[in-house]
C-alpha positions in Angstrom: 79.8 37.2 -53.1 76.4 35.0 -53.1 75.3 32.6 -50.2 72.4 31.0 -49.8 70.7 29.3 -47.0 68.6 26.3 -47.5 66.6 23.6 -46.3 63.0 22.9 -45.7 60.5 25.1 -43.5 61.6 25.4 -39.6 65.1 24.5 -39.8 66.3 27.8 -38.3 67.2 29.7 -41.8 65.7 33.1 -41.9 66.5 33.5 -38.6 70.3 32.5 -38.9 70.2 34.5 -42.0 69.6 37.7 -39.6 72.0 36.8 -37.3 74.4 36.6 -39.4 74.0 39.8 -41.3 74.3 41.2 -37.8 77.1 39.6 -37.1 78.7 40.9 -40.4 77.6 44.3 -40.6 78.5 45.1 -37.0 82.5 43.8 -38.3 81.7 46.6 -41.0 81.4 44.5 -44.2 78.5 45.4 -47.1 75.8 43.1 -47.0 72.5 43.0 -48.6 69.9 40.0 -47.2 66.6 39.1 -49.2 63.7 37.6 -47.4 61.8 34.0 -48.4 59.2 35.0 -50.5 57.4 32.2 -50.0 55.9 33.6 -46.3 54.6 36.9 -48.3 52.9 35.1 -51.1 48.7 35.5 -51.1 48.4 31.7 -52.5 48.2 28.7 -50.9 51.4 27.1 -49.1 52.8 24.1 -48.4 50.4 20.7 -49.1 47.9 22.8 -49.9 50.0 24.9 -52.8 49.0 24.7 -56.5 51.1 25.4 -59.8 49.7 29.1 -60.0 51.3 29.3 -56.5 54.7 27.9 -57.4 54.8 29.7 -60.1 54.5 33.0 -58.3 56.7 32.4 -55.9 59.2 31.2 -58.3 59.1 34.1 -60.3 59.2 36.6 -57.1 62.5 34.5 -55.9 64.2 35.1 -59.1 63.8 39.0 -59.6 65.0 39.5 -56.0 68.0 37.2 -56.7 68.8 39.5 -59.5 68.0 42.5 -57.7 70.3 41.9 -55.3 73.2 40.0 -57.4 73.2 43.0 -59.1 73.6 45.6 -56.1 76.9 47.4 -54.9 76.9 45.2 -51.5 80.0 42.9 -51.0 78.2 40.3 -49.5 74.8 39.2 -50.5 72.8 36.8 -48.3 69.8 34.8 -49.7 66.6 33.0 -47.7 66.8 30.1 -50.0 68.2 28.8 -52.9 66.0 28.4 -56.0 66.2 24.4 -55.7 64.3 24.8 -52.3 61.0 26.0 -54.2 61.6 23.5 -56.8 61.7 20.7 -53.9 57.9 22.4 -52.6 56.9 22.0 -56.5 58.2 17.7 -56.4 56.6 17.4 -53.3 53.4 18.5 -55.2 54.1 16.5 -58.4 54.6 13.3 -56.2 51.3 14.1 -54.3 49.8 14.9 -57.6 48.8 18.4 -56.7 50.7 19.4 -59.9 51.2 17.4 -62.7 54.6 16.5 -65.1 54.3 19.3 -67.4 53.5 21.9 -65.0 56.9 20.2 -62.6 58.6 20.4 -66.1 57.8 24.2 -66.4 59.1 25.4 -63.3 62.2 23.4 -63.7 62.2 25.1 -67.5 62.5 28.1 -65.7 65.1 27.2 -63.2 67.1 26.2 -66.3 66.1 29.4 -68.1 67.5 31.6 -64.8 71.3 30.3 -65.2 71.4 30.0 -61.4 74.5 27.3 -61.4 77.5 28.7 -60.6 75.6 31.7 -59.2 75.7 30.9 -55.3 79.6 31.2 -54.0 78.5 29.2 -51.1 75.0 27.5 -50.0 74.8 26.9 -46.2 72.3 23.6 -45.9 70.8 23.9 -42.6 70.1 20.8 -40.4 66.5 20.1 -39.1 65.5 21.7 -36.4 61.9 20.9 -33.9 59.2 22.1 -36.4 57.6 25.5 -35.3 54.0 25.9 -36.5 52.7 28.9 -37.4 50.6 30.1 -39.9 53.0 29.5 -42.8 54.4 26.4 -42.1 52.8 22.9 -42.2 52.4 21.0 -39.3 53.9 17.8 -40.4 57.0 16.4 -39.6 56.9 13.8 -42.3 56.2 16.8 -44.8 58.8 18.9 -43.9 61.5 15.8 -43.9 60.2 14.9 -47.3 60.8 18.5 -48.5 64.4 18.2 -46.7 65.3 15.2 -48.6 64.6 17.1 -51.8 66.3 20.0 -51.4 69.7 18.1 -50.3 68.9 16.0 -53.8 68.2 19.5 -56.0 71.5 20.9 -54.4 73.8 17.8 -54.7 72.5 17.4 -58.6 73.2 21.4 -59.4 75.5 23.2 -57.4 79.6 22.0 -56.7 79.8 20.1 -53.9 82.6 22.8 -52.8 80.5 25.3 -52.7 77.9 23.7 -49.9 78.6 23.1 -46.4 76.3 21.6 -44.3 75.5 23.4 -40.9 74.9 20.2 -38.2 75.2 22.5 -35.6 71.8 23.3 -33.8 73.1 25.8 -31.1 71.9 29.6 -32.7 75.3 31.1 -31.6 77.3 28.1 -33.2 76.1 28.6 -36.2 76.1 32.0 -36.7 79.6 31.9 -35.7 80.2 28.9 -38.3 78.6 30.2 -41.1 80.1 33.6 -40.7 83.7 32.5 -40.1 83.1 30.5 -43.5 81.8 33.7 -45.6 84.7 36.0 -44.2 87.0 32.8 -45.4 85.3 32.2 -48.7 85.7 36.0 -49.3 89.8 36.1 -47.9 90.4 33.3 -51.0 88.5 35.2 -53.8 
């Protein structure tokens, strides 16, 4: 089974990724994790990110998706869902740092992916206190804009069954929430 966490930059997902592949492992299951690919790319991130960029990091997301759809692991745990680049990519459009057709391309290739249906469950992560660091932007204006997107991308293209919405802002909590949810989601399959 897929899950995904999403939601913008600094709202705790990598890091509740890992705690719950801890969690999981230690009860014994199979799980995979990927990593965002975003933080390893060489291009330019954030407000400062370009269609070349987008592109890139795109294409990386998608061929670890597939890597790891298609591995032996019982559980597979994703840093992001491909609607959180896309909502980088309207940010840009809207701040004309890319224009329509190049917005229009990368959405050509989310279509092209088949990614609906793909993600068993998608964990959307509350906000948390931005942390800066040397991938992140520093605005809080930024990263709430890129929040708002994502929520829009995931209500338009994934069942609304299929996303629950972490409020929780206690590490332990949601850990414990998100991994009581997967061992559910996987009990009912």
């Amino acid at each position: 089974m897929v899950f995904a966490f999403s939601g913008a930059h600094s709202c705790g997902k990598s890091t509740t990724l890992n705690d719950v592949f801890v969690h999981l492992t230690q009860k014994g299951y199979s799980v995979a994790r990927t990593v965002d690919v975003a933080r390893e790319s060489a291009f330019p991130l954030n407000t400062e990110s370009n269609f070349r960029a987008q592109m890139s990091i795109m294409e990386r997301h998608i061929q670890q998706e597939r890597k790891y759809i298609q591995s032996k692991n019982k559980i597979i745990l994703l840093d992001r869902t491909i609607y959180d680049h896309i909502a980088y990519a309207a940010w840009l459009n809207e701040n004309q740092k890319i224009n329509d057709q190049e917005l229009r391309t990368l959405w050509d290739r989310v279509d092209d992916y088949e990614v609906e249906g793909s993600y068993d469950g998608v964990f959307y992560l509350s906000l948390l206190p931005l942390v800066v660091d040397t991938t992140r932007s520093n605005s809080v204006q930024y990263q709430i804009g890129i929040q708002d997107k994502i929520h829009h991308n995931l209500t338009l293209r994934v069942d609304q069954d299929r996303i629950v919405y972490v409020h929780d802002t206690d590490r332990n909590k949601r850990c414990q929430i998100i991994s009581r949810e997967i061992v559910s989601r996987m009990e009912g399959e």
